[in-house]
N, C-alpha and C positions, 0 to 999 in steps of 0.2 A: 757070656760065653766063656767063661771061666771053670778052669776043671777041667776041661773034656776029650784032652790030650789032644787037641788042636797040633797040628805040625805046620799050616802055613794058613794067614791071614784070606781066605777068599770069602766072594760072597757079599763085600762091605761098599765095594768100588763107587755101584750104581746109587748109592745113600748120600746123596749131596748135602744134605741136611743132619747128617749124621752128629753129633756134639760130642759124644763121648762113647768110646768102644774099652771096654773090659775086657782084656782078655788075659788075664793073668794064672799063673799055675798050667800052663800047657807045656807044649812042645815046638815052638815058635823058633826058628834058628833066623830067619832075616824079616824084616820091616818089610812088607810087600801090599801093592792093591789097594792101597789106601791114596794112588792119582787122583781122584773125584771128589775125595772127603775134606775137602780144604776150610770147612768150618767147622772141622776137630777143632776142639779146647782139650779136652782131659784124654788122653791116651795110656793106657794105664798096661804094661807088660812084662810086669815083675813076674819072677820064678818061671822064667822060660829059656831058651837055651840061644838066646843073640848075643854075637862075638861084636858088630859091628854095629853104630850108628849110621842111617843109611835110607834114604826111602822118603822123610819125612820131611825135606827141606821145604816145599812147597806147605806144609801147612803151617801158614802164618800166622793160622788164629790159634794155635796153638799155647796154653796156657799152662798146664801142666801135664808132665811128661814124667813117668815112672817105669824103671828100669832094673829097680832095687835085684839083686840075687838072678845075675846073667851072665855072660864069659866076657863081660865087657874090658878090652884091655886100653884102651885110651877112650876120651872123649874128644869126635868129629862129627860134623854133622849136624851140632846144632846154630850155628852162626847165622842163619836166616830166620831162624825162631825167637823176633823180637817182642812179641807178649807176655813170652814165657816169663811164669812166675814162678812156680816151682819146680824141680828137676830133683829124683831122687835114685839117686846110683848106688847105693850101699849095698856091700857082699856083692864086687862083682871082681873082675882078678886083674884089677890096678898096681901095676907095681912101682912106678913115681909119678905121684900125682900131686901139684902143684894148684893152689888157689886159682893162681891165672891162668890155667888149661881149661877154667869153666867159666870164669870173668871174660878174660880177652876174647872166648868164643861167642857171647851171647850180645854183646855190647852193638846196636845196628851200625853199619857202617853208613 
């Protein structure tokens, strides 16, 4: 579902089994509807228009998470996503961002 000027995630909730959702290149402004998807691994939502991490903490099986070219202004919100193996936030509008704003967040408690 990529491409197709998407403006908000519905539709996915009832997919329990869901693994990986595409939705990249839309019009995406928050993380939503995705309560029920909690054996997401790949979530992929680069070139969409989300300011905030937010939505997503419940999915623990989460593995990689792509965010690349969004209004992203800090990173929260992933601190419960202890799988995750890769995280890619590039081209989003950081303006000091520090190593340990992505280390100290992901490390489980």
């Amino acid at each position: 579902m990529f491409e197709n000027q998407i403006e908000k995630i519905e539709n996915v909730n009832a997919l329990e089994e869901l693994r990986e959702l595409w939705l990249w290149n839309n019009n995406i402004k928050e993380i939503t509807g995705l309560e029920n998807c909690k054996k997401l691994r790949k979530l992929l939502l680069s070139r969409n228009n989300i300011s905030e991490i937010k939505g997503i903490d419940h999915l623990t099986e989460l593995e990689e998470l792509n965010l690349l070219e969004n209004n992203l202004t800090a990173i929260k919100g992933i601190e419960t996503l202890g799988k995750l193996k890769k995280l890619s936030l590039r081209n989003n509008d950081f303006k000091h961002l520090k190593v340990s704003d992505i280390s100290d967040k992901s490390k489980p408690s």
